[in-house]
C-alpha positions in Angstrom: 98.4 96.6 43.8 98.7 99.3 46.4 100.3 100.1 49.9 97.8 98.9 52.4 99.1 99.6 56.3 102.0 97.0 56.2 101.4 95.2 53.3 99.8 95.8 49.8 96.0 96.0 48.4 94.5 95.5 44.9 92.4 97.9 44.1 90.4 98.8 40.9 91.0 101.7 38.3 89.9 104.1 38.0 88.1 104.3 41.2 91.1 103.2 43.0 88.5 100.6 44.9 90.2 98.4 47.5 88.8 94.8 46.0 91.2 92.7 48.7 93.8 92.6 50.5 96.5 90.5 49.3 97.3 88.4 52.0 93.1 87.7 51.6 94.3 86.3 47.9 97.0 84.3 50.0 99.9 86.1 49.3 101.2 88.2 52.2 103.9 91.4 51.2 106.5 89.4 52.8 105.7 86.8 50.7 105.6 88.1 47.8 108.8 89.9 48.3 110.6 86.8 48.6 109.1 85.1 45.5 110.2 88.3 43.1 112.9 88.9 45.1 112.8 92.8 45.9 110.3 94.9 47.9 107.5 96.7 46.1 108.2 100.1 44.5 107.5 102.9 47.1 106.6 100.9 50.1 107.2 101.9 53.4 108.2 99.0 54.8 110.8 98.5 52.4 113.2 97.3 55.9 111.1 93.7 55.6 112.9 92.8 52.6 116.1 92.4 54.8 114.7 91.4 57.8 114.9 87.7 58.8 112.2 85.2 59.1 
């Protein structure tokens, strides 16, 4: 998984090919954030993990 814009991506190695998007695969970055319970390493939009829905 990768930063994509505001949420994340998975993408293939070596090539670093975008396959998806994750919220394609049904799992948004908010989302996931919640269900792990911490934002993903290195994002940008690290702010979402506190924000209220």
């Amino acid at each position: 998984m990768r930063e994509a814009g505001a949420g994340l991506a998975l993408v293939r190695l070596p090539e670093n090919l975008r396959v998806a998007k994750a919220s394609d695969l049904g799992y948004s970055y908010s989302r996931l954030m919640r269900r792990v319970n911490a934002p993903f390493p290195g994002h940008s939009h690290r702010y979402l993990f506190t924000k209220d829905d």
